[in-house]
C-alpha positions as CSV (number, residue, x, y, z in Angstrom):
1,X,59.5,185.0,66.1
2,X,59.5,184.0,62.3
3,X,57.3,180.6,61.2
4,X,59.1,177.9,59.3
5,X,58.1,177.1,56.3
6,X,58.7,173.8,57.3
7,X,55.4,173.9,59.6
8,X,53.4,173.7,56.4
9,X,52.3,170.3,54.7
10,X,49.8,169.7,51.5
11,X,47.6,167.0,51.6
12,X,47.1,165.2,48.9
13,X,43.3,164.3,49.8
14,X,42.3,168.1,50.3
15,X,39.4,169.2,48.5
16,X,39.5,172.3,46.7
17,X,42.7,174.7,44.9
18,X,46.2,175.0,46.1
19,X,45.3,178.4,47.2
20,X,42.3,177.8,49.6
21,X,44.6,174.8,51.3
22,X,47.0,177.6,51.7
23,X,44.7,180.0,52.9
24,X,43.1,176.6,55.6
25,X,46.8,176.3,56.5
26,X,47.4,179.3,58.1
27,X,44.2,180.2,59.5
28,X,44.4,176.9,61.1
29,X,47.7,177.8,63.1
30,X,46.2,181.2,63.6
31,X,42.8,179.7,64.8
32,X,44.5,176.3,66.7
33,X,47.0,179.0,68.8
34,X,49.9,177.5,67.0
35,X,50.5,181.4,65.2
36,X,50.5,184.6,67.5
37,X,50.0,188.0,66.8
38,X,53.2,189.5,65.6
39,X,54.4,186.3,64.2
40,X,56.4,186.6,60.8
41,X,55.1,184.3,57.9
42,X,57.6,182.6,55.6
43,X,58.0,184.8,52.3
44,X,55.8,184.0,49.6
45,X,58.8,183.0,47.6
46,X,60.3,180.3,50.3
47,X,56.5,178.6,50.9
48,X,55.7,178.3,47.1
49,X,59.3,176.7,47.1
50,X,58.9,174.4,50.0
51,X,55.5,173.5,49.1
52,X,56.1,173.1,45.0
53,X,53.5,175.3,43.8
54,X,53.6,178.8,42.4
55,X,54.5,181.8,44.2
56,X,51.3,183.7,43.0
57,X,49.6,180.7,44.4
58,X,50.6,181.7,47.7
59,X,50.5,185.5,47.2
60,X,47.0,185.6,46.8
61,X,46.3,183.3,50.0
62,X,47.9,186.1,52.0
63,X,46.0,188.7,50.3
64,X,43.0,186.8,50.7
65,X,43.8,186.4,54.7
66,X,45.1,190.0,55.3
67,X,41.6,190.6,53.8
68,X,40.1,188.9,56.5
69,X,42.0,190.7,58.8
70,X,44.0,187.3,59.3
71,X,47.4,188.8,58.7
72,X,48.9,192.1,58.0
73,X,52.1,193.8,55.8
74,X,54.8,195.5,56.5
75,X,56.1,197.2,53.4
76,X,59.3,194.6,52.5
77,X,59.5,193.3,56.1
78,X,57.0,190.1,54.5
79,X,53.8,189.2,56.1
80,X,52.7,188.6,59.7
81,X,49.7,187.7,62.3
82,X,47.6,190.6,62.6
83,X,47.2,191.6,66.2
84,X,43.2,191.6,65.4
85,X,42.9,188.3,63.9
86,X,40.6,185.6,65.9
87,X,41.7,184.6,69.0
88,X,41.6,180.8,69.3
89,X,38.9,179.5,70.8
90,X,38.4,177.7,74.5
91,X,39.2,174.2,74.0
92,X,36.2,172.3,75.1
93,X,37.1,168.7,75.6
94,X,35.3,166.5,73.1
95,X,34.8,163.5,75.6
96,X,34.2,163.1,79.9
97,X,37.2,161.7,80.3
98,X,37.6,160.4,84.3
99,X,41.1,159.3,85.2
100,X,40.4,155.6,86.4
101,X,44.0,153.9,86.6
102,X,44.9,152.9,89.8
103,X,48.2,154.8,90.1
104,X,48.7,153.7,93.7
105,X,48.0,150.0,92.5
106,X,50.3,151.1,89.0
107,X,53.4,152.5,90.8
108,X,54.6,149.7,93.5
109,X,57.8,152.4,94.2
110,X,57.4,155.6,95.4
111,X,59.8,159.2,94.9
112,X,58.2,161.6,96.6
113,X,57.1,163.1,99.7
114,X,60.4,163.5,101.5
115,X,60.7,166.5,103.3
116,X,62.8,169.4,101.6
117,X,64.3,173.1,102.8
118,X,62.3,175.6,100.8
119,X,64.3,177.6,98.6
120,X,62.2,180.3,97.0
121,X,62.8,180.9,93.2
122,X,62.6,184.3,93.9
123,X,64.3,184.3,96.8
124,X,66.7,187.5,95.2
125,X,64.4,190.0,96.2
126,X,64.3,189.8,99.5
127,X,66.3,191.8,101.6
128,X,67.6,189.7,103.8
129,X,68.2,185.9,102.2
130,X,70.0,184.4,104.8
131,X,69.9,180.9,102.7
132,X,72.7,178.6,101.9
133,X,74.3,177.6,98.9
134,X,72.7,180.0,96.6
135,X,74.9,181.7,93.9
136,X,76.2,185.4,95.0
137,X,76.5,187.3,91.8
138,X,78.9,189.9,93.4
139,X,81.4,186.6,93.9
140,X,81.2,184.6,91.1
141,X,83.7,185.1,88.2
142,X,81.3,185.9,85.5
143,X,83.6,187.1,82.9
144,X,86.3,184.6,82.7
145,X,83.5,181.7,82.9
146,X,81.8,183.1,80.4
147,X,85.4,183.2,78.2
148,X,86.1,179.3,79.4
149,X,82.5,178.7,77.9
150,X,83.8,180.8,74.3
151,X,86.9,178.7,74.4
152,X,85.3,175.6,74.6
153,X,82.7,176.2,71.9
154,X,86.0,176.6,69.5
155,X,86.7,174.5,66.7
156,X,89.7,173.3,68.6
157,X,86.9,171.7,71.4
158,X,84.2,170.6,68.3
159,X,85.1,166.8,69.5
160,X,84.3,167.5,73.1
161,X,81.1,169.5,72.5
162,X,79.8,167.3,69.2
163,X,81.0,163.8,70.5
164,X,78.7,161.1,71.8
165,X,81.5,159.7,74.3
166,X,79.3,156.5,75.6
167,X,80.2,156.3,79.3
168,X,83.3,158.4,79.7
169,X,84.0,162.1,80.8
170,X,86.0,164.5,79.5
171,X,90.1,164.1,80.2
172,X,91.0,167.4,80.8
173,X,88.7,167.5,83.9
174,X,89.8,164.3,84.7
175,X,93.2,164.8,84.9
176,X,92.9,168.0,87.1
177,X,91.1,166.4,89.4
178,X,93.4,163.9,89.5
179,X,96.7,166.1,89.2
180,X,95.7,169.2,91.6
181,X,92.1,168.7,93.1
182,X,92.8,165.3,94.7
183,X,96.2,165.8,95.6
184,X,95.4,169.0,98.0
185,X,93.0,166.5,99.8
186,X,95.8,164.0,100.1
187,X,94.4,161.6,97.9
188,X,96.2,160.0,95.2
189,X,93.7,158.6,92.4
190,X,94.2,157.4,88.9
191,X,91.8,158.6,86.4
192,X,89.8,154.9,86.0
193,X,89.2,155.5,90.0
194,X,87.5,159.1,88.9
195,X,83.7,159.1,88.1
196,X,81.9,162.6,87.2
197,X,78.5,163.1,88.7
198,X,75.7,165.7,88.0
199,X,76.7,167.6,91.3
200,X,77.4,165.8,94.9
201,X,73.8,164.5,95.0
202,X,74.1,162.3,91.8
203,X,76.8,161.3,93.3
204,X,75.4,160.2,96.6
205,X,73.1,158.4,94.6
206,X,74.9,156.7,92.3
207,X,76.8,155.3,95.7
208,X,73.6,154.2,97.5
209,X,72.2,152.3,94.3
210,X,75.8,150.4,93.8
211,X,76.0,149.7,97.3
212,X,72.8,149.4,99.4
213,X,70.2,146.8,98.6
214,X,67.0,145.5,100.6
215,X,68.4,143.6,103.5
216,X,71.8,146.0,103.9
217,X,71.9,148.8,106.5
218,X,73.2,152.2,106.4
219,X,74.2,154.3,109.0
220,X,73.7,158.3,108.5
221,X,74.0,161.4,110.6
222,X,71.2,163.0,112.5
223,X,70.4,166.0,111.8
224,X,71.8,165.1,107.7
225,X,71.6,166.4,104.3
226,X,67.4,166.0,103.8
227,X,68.3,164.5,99.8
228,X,70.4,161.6,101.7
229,X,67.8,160.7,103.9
230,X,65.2,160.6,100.7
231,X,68.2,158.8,98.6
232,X,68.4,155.7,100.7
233,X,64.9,155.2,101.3
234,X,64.2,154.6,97.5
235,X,67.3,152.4,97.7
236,X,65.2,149.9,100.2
237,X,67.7,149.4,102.9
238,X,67.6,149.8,106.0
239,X,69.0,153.1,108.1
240,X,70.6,153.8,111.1
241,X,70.4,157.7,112.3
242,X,73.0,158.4,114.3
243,X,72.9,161.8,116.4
244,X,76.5,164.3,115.9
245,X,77.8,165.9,118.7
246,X,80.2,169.1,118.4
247,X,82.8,167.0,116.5
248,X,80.6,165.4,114.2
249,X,79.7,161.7,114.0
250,X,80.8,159.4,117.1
251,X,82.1,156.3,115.6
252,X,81.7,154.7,119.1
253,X,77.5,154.8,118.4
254,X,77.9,152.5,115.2
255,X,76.1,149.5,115.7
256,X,78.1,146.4,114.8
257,X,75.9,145.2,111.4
258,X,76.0,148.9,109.4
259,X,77.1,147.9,105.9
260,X,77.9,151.3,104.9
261,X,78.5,154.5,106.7
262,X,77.2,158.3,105.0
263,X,79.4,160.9,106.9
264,X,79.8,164.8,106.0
265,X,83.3,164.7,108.0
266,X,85.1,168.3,106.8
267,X,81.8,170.6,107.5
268,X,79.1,168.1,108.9
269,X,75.9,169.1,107.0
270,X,74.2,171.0,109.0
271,X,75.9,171.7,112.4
272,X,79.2,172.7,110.4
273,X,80.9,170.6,112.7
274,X,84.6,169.3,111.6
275,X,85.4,165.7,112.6
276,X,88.8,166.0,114.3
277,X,91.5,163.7,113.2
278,X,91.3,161.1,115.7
279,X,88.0,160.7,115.4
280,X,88.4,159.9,112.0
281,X,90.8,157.2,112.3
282,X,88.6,155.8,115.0
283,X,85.9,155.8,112.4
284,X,88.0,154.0,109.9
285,X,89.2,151.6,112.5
286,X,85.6,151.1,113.2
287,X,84.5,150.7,109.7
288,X,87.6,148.1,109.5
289,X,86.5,145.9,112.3
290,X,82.9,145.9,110.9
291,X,83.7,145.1,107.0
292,X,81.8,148.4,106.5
293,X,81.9,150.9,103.6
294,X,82.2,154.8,104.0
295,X,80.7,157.1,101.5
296,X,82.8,160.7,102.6
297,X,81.1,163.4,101.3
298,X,83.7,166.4,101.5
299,X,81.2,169.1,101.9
300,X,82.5,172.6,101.8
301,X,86.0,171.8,102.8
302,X,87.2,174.7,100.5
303,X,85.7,177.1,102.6
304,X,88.2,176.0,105.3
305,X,89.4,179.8,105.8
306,X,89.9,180.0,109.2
307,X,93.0,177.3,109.6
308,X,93.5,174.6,106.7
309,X,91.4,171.8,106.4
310,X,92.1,168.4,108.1
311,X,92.9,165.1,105.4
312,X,90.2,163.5,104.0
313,X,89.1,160.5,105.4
314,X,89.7,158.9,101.7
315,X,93.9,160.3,102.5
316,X,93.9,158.2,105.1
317,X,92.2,155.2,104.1
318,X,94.8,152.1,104.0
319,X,91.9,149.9,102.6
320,X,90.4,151.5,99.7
321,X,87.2,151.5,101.6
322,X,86.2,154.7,101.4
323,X,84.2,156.8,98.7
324,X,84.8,160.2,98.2
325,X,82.2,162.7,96.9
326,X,83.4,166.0,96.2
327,X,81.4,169.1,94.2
328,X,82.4,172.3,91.7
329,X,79.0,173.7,92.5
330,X,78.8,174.8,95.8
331,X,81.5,177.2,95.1
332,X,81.1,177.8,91.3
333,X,77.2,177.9,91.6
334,X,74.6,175.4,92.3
335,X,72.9,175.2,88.6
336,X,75.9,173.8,87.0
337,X,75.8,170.5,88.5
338,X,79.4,169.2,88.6
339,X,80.3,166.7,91.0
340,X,82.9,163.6,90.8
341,X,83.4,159.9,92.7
342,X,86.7,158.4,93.9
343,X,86.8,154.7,94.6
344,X,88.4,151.5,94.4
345,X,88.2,151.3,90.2
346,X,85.4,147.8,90.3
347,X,83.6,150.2,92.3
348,X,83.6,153.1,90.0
349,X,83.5,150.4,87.1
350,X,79.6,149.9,88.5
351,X,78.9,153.5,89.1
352,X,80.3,154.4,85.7
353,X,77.8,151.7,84.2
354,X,74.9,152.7,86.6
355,X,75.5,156.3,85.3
356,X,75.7,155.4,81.6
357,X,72.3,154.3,81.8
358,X,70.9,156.8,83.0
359,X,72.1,159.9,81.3
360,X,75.5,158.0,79.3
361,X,77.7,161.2,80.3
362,X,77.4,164.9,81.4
363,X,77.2,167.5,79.0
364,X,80.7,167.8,76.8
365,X,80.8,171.5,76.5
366,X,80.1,172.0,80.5
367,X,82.3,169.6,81.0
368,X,85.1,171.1,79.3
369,X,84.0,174.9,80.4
370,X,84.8,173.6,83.5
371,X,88.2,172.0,82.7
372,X,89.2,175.3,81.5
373,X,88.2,177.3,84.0
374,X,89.9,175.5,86.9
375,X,93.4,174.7,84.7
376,X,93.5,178.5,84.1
377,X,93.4,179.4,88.2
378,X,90.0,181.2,87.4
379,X,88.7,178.3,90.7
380,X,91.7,178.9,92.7
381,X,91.5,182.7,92.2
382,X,87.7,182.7,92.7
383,X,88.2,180.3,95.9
384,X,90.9,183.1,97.6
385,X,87.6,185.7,97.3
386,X,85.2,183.6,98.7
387,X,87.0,183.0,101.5
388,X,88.0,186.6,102.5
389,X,84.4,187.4,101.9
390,X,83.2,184.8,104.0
391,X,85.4,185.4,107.1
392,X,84.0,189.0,107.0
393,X,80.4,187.9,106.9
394,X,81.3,185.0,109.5
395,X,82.4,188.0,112.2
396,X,79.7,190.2,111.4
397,X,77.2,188.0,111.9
398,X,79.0,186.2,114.8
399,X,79.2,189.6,116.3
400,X,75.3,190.2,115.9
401,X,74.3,187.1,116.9
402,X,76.4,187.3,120.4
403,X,74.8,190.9,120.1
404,X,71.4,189.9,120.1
405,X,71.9,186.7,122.5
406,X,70.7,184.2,120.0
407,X,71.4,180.7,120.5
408,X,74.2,179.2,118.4
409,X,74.2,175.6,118.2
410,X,76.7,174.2,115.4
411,X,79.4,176.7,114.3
412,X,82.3,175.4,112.2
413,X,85.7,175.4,113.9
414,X,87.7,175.6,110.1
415,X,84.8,177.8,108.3
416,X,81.8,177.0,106.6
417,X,79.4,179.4,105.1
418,X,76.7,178.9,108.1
419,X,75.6,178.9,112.1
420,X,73.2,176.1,113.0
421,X,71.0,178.1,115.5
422,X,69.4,176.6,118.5
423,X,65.4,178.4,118.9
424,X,64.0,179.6,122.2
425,X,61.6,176.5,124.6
426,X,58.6,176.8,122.3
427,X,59.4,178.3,119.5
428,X,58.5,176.2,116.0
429,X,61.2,177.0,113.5
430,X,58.9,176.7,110.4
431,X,56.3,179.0,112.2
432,X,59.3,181.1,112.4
433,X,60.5,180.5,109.0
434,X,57.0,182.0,108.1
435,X,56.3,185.2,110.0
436,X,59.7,185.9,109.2
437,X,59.2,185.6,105.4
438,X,56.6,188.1,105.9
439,X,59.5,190.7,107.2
440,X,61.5,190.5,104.3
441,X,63.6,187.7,105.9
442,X,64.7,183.9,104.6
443,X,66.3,181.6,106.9
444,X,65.9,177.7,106.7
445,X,64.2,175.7,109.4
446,X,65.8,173.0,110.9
447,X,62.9,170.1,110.6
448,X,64.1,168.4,107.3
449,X,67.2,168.0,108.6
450,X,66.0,165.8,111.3
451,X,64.6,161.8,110.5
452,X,62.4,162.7,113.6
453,X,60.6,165.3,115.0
454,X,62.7,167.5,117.4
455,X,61.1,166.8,120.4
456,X,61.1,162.5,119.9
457,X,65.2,163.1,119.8
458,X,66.4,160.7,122.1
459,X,70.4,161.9,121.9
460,X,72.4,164.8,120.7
461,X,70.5,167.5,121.5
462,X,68.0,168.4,124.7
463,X,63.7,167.6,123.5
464,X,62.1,170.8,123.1
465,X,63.9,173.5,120.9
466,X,64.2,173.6,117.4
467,X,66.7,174.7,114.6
468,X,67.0,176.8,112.2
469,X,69.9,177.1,109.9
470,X,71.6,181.1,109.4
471,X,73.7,180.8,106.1
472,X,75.8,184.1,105.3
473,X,76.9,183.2,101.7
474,X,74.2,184.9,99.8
475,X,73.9,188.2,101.7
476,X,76.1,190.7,101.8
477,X,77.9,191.7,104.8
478,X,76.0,195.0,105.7
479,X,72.3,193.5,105.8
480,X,73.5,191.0,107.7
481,X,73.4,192.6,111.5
482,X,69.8,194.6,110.2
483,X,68.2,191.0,109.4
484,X,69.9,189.1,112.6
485,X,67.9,191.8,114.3
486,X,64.4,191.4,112.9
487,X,64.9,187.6,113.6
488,X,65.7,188.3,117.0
489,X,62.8,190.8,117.1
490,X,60.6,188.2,116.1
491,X,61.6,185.5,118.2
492,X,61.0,187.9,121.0
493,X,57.7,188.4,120.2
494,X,57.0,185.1,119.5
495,X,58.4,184.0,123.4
496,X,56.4,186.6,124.5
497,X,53.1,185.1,123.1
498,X,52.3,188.2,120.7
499,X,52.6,185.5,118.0
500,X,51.2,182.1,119.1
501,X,53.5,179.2,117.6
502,X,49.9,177.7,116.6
503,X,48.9,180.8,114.7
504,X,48.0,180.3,111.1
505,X,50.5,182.0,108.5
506,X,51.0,185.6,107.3
């Protein structure tokens, strides 16, 4: 790494030459950490220039530090920090400082502590990471994204990538939405009825702030989406959890003074389970007769491979009372962040504002990457290989889980990328989250899911077991029935009291 030259200042109330203050200079940086061994040094010739003094000036401060052992030459390659110069010293704070603000008297609104599924960082080198909605390198169209991403650093793009565009979003990825996204959901939207989000849960939370308030109530699903849960609780309203059954949320359980309803209808998150059509116009019905609001998030309904997906609940809305959340990044891959809202346009007129304070717009160049690659058939393409891998995965582990007679207790009817598995009387799912870490194994426990613990759940599912959640996007096909086996192996010995569910962790 080569140092600026434009790290380097004189001061005017220095005492002594030109060339000890260079000399102070750069032993400083060395000294201070700021320099590391290896570092290049600015030519003598570009210093003396940024600094307005002569080059010989400098010259014989670099001689007079490489005496010193300070820095070192390299024929013409210039001057750098010598490997044996001085390490800097241990900072040793100059006062006791003691930290004595009140920060639980200073923050009257709290952000954290809501429960979250662990995702290890390094959750690639395990062997068996049976984890959802983690990027598979051997699916994802690396090449032509990485050409999109070329194209739309081009001179023909400088606008999009340059451009402080205030609150709106790029109008290529607008219009596809609009033109082919939409449409194969049923929906008809014009593009002030579009909002893009930094991935579904920007989106969800963008809804929640425009529509919830102290005093309002929400009703969500039980077991949900654990950043929902955490969403609406800084939002101050009130919820209602609302336990699914094998086709999703029962309208029938509303109560009669929900002001807005949170439902995963396509692939409920996380029993997979699809909300059959007549469910769904008995939930609009219901929402009708209530005055309510539904915020659809239409989670994972391109991984509809085993029949086509059902309409959205925002096709069939007659009212413009639904919110749709939809999301590039569960099938591109999570770290881009690329999500949109459809409403009724005063409601996206708020959102749109909301958003612009925050963060004013998303990225031009991502956004216009993105544009790209879906108007070129790269998503579509990319789409037609995740499916085909994912209905081989779905029977291989289907047939090792029927194998090994493990419990399933969610399974998606049109597809999915996941089982929501039912544990053994006894069995803790984070205990077995743990000692199956520990074997080289990932799987997601069920708890964070739930706004109770499993055994207070009054509906839905019997008191006692636990889940887990069994994703098969990010492993391939032939590690699957080898892992399904070690789980099975473990819950075995588990049930069998070799491990006690109060043992501490491996």
């Amino acid at each position: 790494m080569a140092i600026s030259e434009q790290t380097f200042f004189l001061d005017p109330a220095h005492q002594g030459s030109l060339q000890q203050q260079v000399r102070q200079m750069v032993a400083s940086g060395i000294l201070s950490g700021r320099f590391r061994a290896g570092e290049r040094l600015p030519s003598s010739r570009r210093l003396a220039a940024h600094l307005g003094v002569s080059r010989i000036t400098v010259t014989l401060a670099y001689n007079d530090l490489m005496a010193d052992d300070y820095l070192t030459s390299a024929g013409r390659s210039g001057y750098f920090v010598s490997a044996n110069a001085p390490a800097p010293p241990v900072a040793t704070p100059l006062i006791d400082r003691q930290d004595r603000v009140n920060w639980a008297a200073a923050m009257p609104r709290r952000f954290s502590g809501g429960r979250h599924v662990d995702k290890p960082p390094d959750w690639r080198r395990y062997r068996y990471p049976f984890l959802y909605g983690q990027a598979d390198p051997s699916l994802f169209d690396h090449q032509n994204w990485r050409l999109c991403a070329l194209k739309a650093l081009g001179q023909r793009d400088y606008d999009s990538l340059t451009t402080d565009q205030m609150d709106r979003d790029d109008p290529l990825l607008v219009e596809f939405i609009a033109r082919q996204t939409l449409p194969r959901r049923g929906i008809l939207a014009r593009p002030e009825e579009i909002l893009i989000t930094v991935g579904a849960q920007n989106a969800l939370w963008l809804a929640a702030q425009v529509l919830l308030a102290p005093g309002r109530i929400a009703a969500i699903e039980e077991p949900c989406y654990p950043g929902l849960r955490d969403i609406l609780r800084q939002s101050g309203c009130t919820t209602r959890a609302l336990p699914v059954d094998e086709d999703g949320l029962n309208p029938a359980l509303i109560p009669p003074d929900v002001d807005v309803i949170f439902t995963t209808p396509s692939h409920q998150c996380p029993t997979a389970a699809t909300m059959p059509l007549a469910r769904r116009h008995m939930l609009l019905d219901r929402a009708a007769a209530g005055n309510a609001l539904i915020v659809e998030d239409d989670y994972e309904f391109e991984m509809s491979f085993l029949t086509a997906p059902s309409p959205a609940l925002k096709s069939l809305d007659r009212d413009g009372r639904v919110v749709h959340v939809g999301s590039f990044s569960k099938v591109l891959f999570p770290g881009l962040r690329l999500g949109y809202l459809v409403g009724a346009e005063p409601f996206i007129t708020e959102a749109r504002a909301l958003r612009s304070a925050v963060l004013r717009h998303l990225p031009g160049h991502i956004q216009r990457t993105a544009a790209y690659f879906l108007s070129l058939g790269h998503y579509d393409a990319m789409i037609r290989r995740l499916r085909a891998a994912f209905a081989d995965r779905r029977r291989v582990m289907e047939r090792a889980l029927r194998h090994h007679g493990l419990t399933i207790a969610g399974r998606g009817a049109f597809g999915g990328s996941s089982f929501w598995m039912q544990c053994s009387d006894g069995i803790d799912p984070d205990l077995l989250a743990q000692r199956l870490k520990a074997r080289d194994v990932l799987i997601e426990p069920g708890t964070p899911f739930f706004d109770q613990p499993f055994g207070d759940q009054p509906f839905g599912y019997q008191p006692g077991p636990g889940f887990y959640r069994l994703a098969y996007s990010s492993i391939p096909a032939d590690r699957i029935g080898p892992g399904v086996a070690l789980i099975a192996d473990e819950i075995r010995l588990m049930a069998a009291g070799v491990y006690s569910v109060k043992s501490p962790a491996v």
